[in-house]
LUMGU-986889 format. One record per residue (C-alpha): residue number from 1; residue in three letters; x, y, z. Coordinates in nm, 3 decimals, always signed. Example, Ala and Ser with C-alpha at 12.3 -4.5 7.8 and 13.67 -1.06 7.14 Angstrom:
REM residues 2
<1, ala, <+1.230, -0.450, +0.780>>
<2, ser, <+1.367, -0.106, +0.714>>
//
This chain:
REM residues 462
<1, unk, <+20.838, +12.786, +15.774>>
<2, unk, <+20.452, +12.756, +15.738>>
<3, unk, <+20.311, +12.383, +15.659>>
<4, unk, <+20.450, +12.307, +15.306>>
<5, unk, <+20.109, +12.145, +15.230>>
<6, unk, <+19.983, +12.463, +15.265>>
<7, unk, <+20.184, +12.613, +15.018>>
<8, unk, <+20.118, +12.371, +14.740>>
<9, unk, <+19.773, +12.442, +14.789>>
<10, unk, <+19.809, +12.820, +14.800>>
<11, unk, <+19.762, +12.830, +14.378>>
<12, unk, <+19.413, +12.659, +14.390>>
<13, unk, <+19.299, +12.893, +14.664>>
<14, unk, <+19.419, +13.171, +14.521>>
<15, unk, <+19.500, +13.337, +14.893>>
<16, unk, <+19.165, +13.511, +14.935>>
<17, unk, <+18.892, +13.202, +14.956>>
<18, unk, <+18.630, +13.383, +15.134>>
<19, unk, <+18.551, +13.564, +15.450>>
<20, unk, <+18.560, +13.472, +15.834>>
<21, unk, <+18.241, +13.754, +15.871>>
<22, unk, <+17.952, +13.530, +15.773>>
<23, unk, <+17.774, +13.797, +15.920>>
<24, unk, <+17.429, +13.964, +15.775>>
<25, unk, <+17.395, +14.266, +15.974>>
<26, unk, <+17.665, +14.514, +15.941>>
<27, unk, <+17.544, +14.647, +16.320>>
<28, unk, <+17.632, +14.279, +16.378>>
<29, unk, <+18.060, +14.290, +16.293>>
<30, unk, <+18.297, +14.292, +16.518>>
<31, unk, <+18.497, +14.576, +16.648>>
<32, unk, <+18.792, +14.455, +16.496>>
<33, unk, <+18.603, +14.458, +16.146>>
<34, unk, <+18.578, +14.753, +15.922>>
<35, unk, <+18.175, +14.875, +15.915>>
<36, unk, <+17.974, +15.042, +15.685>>
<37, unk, <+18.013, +15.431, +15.711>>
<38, unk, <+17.680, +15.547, +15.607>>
<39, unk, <+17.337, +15.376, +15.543>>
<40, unk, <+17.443, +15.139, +15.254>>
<41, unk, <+17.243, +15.153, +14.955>>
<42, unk, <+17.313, +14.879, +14.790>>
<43, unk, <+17.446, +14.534, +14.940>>
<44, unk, <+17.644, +14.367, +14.653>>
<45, unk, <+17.785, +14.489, +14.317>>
<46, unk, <+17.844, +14.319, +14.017>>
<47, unk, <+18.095, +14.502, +13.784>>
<48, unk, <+18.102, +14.441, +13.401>>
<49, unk, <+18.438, +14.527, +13.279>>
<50, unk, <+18.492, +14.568, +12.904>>
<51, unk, <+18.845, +14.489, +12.841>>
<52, unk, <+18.976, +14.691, +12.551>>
<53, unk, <+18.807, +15.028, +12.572>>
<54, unk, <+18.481, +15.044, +12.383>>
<55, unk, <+18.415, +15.375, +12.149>>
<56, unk, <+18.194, +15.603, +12.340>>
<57, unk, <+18.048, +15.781, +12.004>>
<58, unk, <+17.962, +15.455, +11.885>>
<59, unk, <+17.764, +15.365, +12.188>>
<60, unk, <+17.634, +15.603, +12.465>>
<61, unk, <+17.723, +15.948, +12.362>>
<62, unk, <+17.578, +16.024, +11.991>>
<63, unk, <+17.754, +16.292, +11.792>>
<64, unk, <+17.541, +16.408, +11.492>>
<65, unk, <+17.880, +16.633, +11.425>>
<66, unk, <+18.088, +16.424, +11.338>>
<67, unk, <+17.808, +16.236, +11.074>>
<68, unk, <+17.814, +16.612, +10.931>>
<69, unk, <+18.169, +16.634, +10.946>>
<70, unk, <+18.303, +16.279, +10.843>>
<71, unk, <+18.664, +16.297, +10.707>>
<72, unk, <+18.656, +16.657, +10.780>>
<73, unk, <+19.076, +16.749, +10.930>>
<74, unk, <+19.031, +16.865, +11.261>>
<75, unk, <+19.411, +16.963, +11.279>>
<76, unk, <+19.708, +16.731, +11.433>>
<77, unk, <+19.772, +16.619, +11.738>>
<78, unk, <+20.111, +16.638, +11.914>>
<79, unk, <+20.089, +16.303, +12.108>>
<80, unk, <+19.906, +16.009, +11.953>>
<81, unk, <+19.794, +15.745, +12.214>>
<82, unk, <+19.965, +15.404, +12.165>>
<83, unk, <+20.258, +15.497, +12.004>>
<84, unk, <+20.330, +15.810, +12.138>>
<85, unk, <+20.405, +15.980, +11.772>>
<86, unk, <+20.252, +16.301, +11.641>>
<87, unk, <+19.922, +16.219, +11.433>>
<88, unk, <+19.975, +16.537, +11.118>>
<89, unk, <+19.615, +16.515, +11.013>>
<90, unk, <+19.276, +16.424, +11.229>>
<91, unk, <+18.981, +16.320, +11.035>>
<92, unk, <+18.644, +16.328, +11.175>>
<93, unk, <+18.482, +15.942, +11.158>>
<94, unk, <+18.125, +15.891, +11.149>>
<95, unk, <+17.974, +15.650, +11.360>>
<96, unk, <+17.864, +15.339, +11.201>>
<97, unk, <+17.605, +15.225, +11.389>>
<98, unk, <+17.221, +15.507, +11.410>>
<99, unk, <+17.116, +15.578, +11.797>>
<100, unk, <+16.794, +15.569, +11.887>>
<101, unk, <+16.633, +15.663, +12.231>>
<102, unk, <+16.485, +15.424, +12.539>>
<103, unk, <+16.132, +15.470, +12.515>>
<104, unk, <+16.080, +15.470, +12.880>>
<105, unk, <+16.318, +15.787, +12.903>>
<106, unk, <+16.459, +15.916, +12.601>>
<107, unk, <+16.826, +15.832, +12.675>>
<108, unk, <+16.977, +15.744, +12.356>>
<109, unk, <+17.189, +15.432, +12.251>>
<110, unk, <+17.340, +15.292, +11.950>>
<111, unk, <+17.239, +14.980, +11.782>>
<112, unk, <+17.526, +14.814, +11.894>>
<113, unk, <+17.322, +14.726, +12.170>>
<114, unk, <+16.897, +14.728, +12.159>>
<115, unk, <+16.901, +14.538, +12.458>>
<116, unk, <+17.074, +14.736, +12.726>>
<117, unk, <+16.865, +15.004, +12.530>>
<118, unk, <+16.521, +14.868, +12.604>>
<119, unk, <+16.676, +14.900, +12.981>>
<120, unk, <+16.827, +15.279, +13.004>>
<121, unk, <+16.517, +15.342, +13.220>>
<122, unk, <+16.725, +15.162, +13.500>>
<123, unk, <+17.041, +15.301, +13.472>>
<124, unk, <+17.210, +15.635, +13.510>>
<125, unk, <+17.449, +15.704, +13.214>>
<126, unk, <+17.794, +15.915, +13.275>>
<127, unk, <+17.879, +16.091, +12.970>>
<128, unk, <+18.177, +16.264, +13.115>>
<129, unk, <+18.438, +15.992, +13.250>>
<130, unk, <+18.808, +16.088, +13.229>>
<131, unk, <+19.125, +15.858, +13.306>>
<132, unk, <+19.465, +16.013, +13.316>>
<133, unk, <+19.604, +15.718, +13.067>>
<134, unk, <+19.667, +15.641, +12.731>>
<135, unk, <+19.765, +15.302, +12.778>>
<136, unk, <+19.578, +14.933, +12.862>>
<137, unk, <+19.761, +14.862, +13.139>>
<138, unk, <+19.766, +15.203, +13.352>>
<139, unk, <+19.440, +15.270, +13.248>>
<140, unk, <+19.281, +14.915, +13.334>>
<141, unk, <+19.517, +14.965, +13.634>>
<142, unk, <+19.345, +15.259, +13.699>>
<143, unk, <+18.961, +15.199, +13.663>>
<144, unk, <+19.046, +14.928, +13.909>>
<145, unk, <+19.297, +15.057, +14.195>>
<146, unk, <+19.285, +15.418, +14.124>>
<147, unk, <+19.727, +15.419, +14.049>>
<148, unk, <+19.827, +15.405, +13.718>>
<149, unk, <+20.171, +15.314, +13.807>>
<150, unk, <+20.202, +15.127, +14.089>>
<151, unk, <+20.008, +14.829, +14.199>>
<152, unk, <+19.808, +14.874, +14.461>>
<153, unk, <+19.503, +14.757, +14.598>>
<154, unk, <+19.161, +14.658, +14.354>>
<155, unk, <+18.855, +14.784, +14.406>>
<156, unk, <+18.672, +14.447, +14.479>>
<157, unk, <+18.967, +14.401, +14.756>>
<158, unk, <+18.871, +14.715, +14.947>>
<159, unk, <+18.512, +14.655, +14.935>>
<160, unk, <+18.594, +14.333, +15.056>>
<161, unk, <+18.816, +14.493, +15.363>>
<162, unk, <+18.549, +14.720, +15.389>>
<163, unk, <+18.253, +14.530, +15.425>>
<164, unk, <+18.319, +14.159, +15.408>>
<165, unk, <+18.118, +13.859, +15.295>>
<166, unk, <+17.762, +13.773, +15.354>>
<167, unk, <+17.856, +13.383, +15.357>>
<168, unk, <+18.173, +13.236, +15.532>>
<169, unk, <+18.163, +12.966, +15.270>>
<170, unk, <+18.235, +13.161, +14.993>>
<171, unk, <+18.465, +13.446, +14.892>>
<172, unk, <+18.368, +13.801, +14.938>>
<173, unk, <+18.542, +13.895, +14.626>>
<174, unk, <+18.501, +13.665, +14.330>>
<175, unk, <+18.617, +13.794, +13.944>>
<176, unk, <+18.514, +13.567, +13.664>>
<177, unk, <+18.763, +13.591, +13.368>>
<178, unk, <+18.804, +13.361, +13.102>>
<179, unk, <+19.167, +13.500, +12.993>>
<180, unk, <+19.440, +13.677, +13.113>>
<181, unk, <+19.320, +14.037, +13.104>>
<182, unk, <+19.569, +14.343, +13.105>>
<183, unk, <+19.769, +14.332, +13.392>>
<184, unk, <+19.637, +14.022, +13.506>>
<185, unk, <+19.574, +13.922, +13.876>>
<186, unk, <+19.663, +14.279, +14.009>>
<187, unk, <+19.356, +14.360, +13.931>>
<188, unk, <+19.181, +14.156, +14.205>>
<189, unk, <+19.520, +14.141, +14.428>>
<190, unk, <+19.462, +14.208, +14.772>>
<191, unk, <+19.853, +14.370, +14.775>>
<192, unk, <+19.931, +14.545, +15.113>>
<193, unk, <+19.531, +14.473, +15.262>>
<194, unk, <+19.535, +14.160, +15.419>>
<195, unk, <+19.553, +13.872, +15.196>>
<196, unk, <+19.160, +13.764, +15.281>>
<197, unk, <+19.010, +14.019, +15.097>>
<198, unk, <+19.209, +13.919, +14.746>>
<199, unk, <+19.010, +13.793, +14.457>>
<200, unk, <+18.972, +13.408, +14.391>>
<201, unk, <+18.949, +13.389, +13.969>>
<202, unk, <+18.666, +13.182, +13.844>>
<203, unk, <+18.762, +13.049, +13.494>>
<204, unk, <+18.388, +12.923, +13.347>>
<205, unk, <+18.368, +12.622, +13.225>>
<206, unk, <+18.360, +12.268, +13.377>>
<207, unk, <+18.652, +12.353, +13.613>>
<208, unk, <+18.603, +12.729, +13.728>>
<209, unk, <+18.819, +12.662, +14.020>>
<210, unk, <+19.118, +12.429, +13.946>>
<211, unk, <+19.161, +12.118, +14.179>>
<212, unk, <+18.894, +12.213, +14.437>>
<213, unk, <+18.780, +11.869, +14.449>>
<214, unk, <+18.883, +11.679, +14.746>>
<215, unk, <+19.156, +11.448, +14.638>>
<216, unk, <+19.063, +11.230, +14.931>>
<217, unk, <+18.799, +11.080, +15.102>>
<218, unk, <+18.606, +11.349, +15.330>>
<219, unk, <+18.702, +11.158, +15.686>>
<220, unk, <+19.067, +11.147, +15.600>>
<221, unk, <+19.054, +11.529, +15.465>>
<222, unk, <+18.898, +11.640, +15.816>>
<223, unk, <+19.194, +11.451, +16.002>>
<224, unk, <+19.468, +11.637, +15.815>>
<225, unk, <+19.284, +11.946, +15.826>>
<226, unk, <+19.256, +11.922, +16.173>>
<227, unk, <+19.659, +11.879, +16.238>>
<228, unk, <+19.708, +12.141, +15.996>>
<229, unk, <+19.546, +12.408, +16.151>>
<230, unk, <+19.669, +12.303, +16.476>>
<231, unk, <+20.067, +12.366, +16.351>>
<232, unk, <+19.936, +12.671, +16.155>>
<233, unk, <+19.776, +12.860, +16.430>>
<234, unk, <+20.080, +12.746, +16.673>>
<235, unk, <+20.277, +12.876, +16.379>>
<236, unk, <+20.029, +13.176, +16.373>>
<237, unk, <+20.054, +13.263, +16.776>>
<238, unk, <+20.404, +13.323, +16.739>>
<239, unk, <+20.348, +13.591, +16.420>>
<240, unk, <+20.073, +13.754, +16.552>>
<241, unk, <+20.121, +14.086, +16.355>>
<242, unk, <+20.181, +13.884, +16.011>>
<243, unk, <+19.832, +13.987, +15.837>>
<244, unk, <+19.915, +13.766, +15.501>>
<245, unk, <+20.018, +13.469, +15.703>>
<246, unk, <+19.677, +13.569, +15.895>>
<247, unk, <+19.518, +13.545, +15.561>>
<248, unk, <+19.658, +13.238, +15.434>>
<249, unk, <+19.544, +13.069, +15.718>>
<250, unk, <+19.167, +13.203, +15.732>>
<251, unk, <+19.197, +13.099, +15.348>>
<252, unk, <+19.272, +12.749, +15.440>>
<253, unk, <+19.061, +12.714, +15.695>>
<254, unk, <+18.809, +12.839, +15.462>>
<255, unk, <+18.901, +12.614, +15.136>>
<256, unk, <+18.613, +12.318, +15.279>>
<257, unk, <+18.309, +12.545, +15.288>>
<258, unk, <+18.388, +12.643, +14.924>>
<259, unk, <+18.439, +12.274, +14.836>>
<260, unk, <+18.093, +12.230, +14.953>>
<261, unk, <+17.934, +12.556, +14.804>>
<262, unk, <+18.076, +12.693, +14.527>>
<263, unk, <+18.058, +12.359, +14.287>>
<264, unk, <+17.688, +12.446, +14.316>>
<265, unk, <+17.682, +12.787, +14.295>>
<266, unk, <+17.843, +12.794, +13.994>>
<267, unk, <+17.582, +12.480, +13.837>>
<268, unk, <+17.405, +12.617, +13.617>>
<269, unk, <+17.172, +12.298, +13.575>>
<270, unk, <+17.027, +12.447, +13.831>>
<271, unk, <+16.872, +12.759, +13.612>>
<272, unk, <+16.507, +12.716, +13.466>>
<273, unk, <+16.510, +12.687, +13.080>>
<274, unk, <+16.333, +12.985, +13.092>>
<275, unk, <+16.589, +13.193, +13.279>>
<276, unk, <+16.871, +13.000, +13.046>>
<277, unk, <+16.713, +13.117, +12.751>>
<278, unk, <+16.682, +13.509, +12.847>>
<279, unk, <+17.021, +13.480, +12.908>>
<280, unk, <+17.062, +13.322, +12.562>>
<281, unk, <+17.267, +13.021, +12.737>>
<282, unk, <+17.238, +12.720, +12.557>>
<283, unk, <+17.191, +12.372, +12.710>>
<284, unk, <+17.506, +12.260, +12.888>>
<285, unk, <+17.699, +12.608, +12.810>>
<286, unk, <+17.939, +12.653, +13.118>>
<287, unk, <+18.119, +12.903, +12.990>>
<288, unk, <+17.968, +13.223, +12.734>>
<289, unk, <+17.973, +13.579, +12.872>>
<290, unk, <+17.594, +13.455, +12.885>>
<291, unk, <+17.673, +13.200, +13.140>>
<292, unk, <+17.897, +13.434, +13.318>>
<293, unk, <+17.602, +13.659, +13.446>>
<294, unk, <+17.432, +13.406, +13.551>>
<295, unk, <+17.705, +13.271, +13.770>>
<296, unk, <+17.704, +13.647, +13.897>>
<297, unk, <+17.386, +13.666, +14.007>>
<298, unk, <+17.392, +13.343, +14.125>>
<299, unk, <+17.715, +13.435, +14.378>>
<300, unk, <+17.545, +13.783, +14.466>>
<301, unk, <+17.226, +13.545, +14.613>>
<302, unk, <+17.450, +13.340, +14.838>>
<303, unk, <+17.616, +13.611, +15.013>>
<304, unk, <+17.936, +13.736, +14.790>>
<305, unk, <+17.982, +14.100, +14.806>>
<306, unk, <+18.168, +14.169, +14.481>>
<307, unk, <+18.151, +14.044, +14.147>>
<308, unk, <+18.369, +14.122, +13.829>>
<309, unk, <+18.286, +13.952, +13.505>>
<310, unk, <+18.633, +14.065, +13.294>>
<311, unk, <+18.480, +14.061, +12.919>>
<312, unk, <+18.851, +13.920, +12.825>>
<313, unk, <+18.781, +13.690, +12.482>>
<314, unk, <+19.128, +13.560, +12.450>>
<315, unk, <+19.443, +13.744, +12.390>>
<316, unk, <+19.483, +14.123, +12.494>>
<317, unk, <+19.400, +14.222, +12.106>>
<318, unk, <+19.122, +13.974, +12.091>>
<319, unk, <+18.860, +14.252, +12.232>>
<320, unk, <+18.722, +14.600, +12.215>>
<321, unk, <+19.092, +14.686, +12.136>>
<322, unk, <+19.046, +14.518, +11.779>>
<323, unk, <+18.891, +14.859, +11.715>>
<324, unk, <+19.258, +14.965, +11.638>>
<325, unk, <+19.226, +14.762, +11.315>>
<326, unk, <+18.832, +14.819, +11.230>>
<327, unk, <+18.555, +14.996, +11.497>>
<328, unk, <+18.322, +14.749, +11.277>>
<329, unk, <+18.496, +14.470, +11.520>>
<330, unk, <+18.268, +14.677, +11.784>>
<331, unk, <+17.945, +14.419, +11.719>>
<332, unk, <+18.147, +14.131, +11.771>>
<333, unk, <+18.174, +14.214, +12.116>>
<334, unk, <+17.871, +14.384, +12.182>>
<335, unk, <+17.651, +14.091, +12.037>>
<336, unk, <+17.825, +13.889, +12.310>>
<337, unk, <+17.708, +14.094, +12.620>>
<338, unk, <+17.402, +14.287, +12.477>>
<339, unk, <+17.136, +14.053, +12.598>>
<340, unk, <+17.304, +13.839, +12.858>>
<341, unk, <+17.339, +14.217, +13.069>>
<342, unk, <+17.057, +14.341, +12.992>>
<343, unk, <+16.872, +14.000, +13.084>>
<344, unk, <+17.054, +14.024, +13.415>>
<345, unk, <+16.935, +14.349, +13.479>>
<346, unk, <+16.588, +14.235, +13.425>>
<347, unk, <+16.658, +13.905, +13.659>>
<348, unk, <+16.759, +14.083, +13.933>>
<349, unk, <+16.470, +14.316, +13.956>>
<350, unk, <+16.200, +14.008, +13.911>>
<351, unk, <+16.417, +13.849, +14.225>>
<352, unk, <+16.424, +14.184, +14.382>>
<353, unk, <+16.767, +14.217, +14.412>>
<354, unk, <+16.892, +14.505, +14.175>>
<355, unk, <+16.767, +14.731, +14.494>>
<356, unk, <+17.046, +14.574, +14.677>>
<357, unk, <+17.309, +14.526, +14.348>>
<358, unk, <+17.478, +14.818, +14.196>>
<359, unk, <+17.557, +14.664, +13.820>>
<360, unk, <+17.872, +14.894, +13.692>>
<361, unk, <+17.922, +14.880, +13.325>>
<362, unk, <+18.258, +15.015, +13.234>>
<363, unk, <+18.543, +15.041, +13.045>>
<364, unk, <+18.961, +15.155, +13.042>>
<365, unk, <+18.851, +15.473, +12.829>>
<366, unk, <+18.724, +15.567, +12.510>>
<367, unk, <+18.756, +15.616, +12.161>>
<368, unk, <+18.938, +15.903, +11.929>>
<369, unk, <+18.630, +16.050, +11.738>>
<370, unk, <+18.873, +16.040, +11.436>>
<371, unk, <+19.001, +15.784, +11.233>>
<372, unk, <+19.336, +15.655, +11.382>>
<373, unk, <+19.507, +15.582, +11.024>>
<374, unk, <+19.396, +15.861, +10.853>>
<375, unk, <+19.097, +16.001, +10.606>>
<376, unk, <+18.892, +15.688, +10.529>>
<377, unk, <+19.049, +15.390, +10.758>>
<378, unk, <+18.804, +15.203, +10.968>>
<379, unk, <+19.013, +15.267, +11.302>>
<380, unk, <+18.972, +15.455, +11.595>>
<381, unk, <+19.253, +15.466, +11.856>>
<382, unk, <+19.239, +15.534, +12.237>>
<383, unk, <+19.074, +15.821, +12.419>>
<384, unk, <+19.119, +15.915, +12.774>>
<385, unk, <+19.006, +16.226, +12.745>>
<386, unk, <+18.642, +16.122, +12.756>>
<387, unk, <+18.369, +15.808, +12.726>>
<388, unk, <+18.117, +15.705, +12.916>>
<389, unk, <+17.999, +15.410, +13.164>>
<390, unk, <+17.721, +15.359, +13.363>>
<391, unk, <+17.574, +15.236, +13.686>>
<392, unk, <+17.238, +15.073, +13.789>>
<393, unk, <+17.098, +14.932, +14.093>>
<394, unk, <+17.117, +15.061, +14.462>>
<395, unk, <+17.014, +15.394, +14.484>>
<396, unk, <+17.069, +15.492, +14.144>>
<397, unk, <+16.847, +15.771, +13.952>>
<398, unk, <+16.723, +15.529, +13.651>>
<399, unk, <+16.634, +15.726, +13.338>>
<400, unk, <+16.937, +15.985, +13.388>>
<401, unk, <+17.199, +16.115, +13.188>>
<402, unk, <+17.510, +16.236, +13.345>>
<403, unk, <+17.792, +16.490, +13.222>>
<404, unk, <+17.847, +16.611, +12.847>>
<405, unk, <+18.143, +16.599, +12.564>>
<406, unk, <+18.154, +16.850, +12.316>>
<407, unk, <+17.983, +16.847, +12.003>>
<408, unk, <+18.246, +16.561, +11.860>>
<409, unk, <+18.265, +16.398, +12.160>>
<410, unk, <+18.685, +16.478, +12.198>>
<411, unk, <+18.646, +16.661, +12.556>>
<412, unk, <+18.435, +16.613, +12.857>>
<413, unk, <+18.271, +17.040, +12.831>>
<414, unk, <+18.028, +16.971, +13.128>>
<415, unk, <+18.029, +16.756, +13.508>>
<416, unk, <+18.378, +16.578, +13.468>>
<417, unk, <+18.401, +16.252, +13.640>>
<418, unk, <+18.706, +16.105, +13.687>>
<419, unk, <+18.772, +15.775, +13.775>>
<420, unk, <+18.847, +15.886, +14.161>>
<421, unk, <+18.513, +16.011, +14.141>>
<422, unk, <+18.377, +15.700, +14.045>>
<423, unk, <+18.511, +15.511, +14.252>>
<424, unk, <+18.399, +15.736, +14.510>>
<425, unk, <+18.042, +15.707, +14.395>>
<426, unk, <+18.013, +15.331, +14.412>>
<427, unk, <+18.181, +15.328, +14.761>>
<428, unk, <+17.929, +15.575, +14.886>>
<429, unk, <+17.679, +15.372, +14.746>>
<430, unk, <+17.775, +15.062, +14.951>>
<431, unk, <+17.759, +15.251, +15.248>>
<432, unk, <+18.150, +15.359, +15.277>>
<433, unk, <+18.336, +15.741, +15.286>>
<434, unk, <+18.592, +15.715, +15.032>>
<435, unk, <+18.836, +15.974, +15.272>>
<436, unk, <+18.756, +15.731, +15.580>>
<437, unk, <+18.845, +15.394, +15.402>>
<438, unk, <+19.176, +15.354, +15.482>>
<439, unk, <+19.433, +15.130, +15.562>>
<440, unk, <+19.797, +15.208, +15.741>>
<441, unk, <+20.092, +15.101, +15.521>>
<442, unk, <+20.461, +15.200, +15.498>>
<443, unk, <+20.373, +15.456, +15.735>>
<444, unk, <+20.175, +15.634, +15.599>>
<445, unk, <+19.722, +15.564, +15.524>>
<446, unk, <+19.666, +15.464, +15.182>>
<447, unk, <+19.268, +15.498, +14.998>>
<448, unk, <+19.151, +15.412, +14.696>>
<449, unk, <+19.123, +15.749, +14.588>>
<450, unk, <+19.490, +15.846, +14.719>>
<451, unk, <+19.367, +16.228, +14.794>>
<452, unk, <+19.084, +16.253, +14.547>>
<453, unk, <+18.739, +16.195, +14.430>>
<454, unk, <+18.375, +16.337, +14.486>>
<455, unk, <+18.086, +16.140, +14.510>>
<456, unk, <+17.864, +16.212, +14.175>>
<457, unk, <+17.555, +16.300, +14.435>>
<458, unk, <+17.338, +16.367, +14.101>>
<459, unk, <+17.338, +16.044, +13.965>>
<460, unk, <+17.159, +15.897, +14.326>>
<461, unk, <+16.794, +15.899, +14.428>>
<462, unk, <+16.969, +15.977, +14.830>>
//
């Protein structure tokens, strides 16, 4: 059996605590280390997950229709999403928020959110995503592995296989989350890659990484590190083909760089009251969405490859999902992550780094342009079928508008991207062929986009 100190600790480290790369060249890796396929375009990415699904037509994609057209029947539908009964009657909602356009380049965006607005010249906009889901969990399972039934490796984990870390010290895969989102750690699990390239969850606040402290003085930590990696790697020797008891061990070994380096990447004392303030972070706030991009940006400077900030408020219902009861529960949420992205985009260009950052801005899937209960509620239900996310940074065309819904936003009429192809994108961005990152399993080589996905070539400046 492997040291049983080790496997109390295994919780706090959360199996993937960083790299054994600490490498900045990719011409520099290894042989036995997974390299970059192409030129990469961007270095880092920093992916800003809205839990819930966010309405598309009361966001990105404005629909003048359906303002024409509100509580118009549109006919029934056979299947309704959630609870799987036939909706009789669909009734056309109006959006309830007026769209204006980026002055920069005319892409249009709702009020919901006049800061990422003021930004659209930085970002290309898909108009045209499509999931194959109804549901949170396959569909957040989805935008994340690429299976909607089985779990399988996250995105964030195959970058990290991929690519690795800048920084030994610290994790090349880090997801901030406050709460439990849908599905939960599978999201960031490392599953059949080897267990190094899993996720460690930062929760923010004043104790983002549970018991990383050193319960001990620092002399008498080194002494019983030191025996314990000596009975590990004997333990190791004779399991050479064991990649998670590989990973647990690199994890270990790597647990005291992050005790020296995370605790003050994560400080946010550290910010200017300036920066706090674009953020709108208050004095001593550890934990807001707010705070959150900040600790992003900080991670992406000291080497981490991936970033997810899960916009999870508390239980499952408690975000964008609350549309179910009343889309007016839309600005809640929005007013939460309006500025704080939009002042990260802006911090990352003054630093220079959203050349080397792709930001993703995404969601499970859309919104029904009807009303879910009927002629006059206030809900919308869930909408695979189309909505839209975006991507900035990198290579990215700025200013551009990707893909089109018909005229009530129901169906994706023009450029279909499906999550495959999305993923596809941002691994092509970061220098990676979707088809030719792969990893032998069960006997057979598994990808993240199984036998799919095209790279969306229009959205990139290369």
């Amino acid at each position: 059996m492997h040291n049983p100190a080790f496997i109390n600790r295994r919780d706090l480290l959360q199996v993937g605590l960083g790299s054994t790369a600490g490498l900045l060249l990719p011409s520099a890796l290894p042989a036995d280390l997974t390299s970059p396929h192409h030129r990469p375009q961007a270095r880092h990415v920093i992916m800003l997950y809205m839990s819930g699904g966010y309405s598309h037509v009361d966001t990105f994609d404005p629909k003048p229709e359906l303002t024409k057209r509100h509580d118009q029947s549109i006919g029934s539908e056979e299947k309704a999403a959630v609870s799987g009964q036939p909706i009789s009657k669909r009734f056309l909602k109006a959006p309830l928020w007026k769209f204006r356009p980026n002055q920069a380049c005319g892409t249009q965006v709702s009020d919901l959110f006049p800061h990422i607005r003021k930004m659209m010249h930085e970002v290309a906009l898909i108009r045209s995503m499509n999931s194959d889901h109804r549901d949170h969990g396959e569909a957040t399972l989805q935008l994340h592995t690429g299976s909607t039934t089985t779990a399988m490796p996250g995105i964030g984990a195959w970058l990290s296989y991929g690519l690795k870390s800048f920084n030994e010290n610290l994790p090349s895969h880090i997801v901030i989350s406050e709460h439990r989102p849908y599905n939960g750690p599978q999201l960031w699990d490392a599953n059949f890659l080897p267990a190094i390239n899993g996720g460690v969850q930062v929760v923010p606040g004043n104790d983002p990484i549970p018991f990383l402290k050193s319960p001990t003085s620092h002399a008498r930590q080194q002494l019983e590190l030191s025996l314990l990696e000596k009975m590990n790697q004997h333990h190791l020797k004779q399991r050479k083909h064991d990649t998670q008891l590989a990973g647990r061990v690199a994890s270990f070994t790597a647990a005291e760089g992050l005790q020296q380096q995370a605790p003050e990447a994560l400080d946010l004392t550290k910010e200017t009251l300036t920066t706090l303030k674009s953020y709108g972070v208050e004095q001593g706030d550890q934990s807001s969405y707010a705070a959150q991009c900040i600790m992003a940006r900080r991670l992406v400077e000291r080497g981490v490859r991936f970033v997810e900030i899960i916009d999870a408020v508390g239980a499952c219902r408690d975000n964008w999902d609350a549309a179910h009861r009343d889309i007016s529960s839309h600005e809640k949420y929005a007013r939460r992550v309006d500025q704080p992205i939009a002042a990260l985009m802006q911090d990352l260009k003054q630093r220079g780094l959203l050349e080397d950052t792709l930001l993703v801005f995404c969601t499970e899937f859309g919104r029904s342009p009807w009303a879910q209960d009927g002629k006059g509620t206030k809900s919308r239900t869930h909408h695979p079928n189309a909505y839209s996310c975006w991507l900035a940074g990198g290579s990215v065309r700025g200013g551009v508008v990707h893909g089109e819904t018909d005229d009530i936003g129901n169906y994706v009429v023009k450029d279909l991207v499906h999550v495959h192809d999305f993923h596809a994108t941002i691994l092509h961005i970061m220098g990676l062929n979707h088809e030719k990152l792969t990893y032998r399993h069960a006997g057979r080589d598994f990808r993240l986009t199984d036998v799919h996905g095209h790279v969306v070539k229009d959205i990139l400046t290369t």
